[in-house]
C-alpha positions in Angstrom: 6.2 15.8 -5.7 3.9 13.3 -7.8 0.8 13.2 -8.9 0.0 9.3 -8.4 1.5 6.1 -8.7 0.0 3.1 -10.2 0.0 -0.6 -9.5 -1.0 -3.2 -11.7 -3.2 -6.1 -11.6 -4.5 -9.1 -13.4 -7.8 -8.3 -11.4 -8.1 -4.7 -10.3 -11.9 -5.2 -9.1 -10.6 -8.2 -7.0 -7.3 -6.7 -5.8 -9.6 -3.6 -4.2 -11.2 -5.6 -1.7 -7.5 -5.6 -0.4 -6.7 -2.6 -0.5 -9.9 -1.3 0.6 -9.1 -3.0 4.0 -5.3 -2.6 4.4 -5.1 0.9 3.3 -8.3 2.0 5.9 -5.7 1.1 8.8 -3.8 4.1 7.3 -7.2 6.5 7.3 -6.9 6.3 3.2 -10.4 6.0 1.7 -11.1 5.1 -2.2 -11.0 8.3 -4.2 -13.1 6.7 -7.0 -13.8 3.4 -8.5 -15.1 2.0 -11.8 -15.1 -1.4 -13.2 -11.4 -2.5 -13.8 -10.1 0.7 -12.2 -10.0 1.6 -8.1 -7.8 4.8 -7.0 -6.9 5.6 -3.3 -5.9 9.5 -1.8 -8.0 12.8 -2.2 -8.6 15.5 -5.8 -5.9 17.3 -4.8 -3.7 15.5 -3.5 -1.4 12.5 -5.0 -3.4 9.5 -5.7 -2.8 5.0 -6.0 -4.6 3.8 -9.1 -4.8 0.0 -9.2 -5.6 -1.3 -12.3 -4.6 -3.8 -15.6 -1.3 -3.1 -17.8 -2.4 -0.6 -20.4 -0.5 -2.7 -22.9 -2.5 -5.5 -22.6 0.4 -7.7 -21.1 0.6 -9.6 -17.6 1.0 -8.1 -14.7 4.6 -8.4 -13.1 5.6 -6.8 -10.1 8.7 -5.1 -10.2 11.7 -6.1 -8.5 13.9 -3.5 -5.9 10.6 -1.3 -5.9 7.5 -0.6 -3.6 5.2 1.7 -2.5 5.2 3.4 0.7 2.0 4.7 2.4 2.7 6.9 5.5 1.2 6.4 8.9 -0.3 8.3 11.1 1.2 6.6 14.2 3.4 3.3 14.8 -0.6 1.0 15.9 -1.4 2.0 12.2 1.6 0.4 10.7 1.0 -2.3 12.9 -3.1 -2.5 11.8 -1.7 -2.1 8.3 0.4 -5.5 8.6 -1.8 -7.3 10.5 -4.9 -6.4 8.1 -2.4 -7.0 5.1 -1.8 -10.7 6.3 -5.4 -11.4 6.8 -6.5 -9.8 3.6 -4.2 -12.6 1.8 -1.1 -10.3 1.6 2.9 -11.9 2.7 5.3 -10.5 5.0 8.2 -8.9 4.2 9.2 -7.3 7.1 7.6 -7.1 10.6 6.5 -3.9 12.2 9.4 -2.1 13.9 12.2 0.4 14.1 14.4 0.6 11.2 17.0 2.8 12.9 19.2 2.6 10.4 17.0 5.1 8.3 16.6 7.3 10.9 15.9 7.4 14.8 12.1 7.3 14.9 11.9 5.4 11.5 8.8 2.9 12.2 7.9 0.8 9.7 6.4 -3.0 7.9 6.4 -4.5 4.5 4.2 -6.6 3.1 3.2 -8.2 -0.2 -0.8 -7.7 -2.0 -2.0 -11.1 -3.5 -0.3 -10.3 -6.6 3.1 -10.1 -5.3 2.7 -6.0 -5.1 5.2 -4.6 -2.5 4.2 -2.4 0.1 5.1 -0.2 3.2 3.8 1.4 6.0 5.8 4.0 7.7 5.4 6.6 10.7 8.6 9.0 10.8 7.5 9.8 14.8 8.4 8.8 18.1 5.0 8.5 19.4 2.8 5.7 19.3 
């Protein structure tokens, strides 16, 4: 459906220390990295590029928007939020059902250093 999704950052090389940790909860390795630039996912597959505003102005993270990475299982979303907090990250929702969604919907939210908002979800009933 999309080929990547970006997030910015005032300090992209800094800001992939976190998501080096949080996102290896998930089983999501860095695709490639270069000074300024880190990208999560696989070459054919869709990809998260972390990196600085192209035009040159501040980073500000958007409001009503997030990004959600999918799980594997419901102890990776909760490795993904605990890792998340201890990487420097904010809560914004504790691991657990969001029925509301749907029955088996599983889920956290957290914030990156930046203010970044993020999701974990696993869409299955089993652990």
């Amino acid at each position: 459906m999309f080929s990547h999704v970006t997030i910015g950052s005032k300090d992209p090389d800094k800001a992939a220390a976190f998501y080096d940790a949080v996102l290896k909860t998930l089983g999501i390795e860095p695709f490639f990295k270069m000074e300024g630039v880190a990208s999560y996912g696989t070459a054919a597959g869709p990809k998260v590029f972390i990196l600085k505003p192209f035009d040159g102005g501040p980073h500000v993270p958007g409001n009503g928007g997030h990004v959600a990475f999918l799980a594997p299982s419901r102890a990776a979303v909760d490795a993904f939020h605990a890792k998340a907090l201890e990487m420097g990250g904010s809560d914004e929702g504790a691991p657990g059902l969001r029925a509301h969604y749907h029955p088996n919907y599983y889920g956290a939210y957290v914030r990156d250093p930046e203010g970044n908002k993020l999701q974990a979800v696993c869409h299955s009933s089993k652990g």
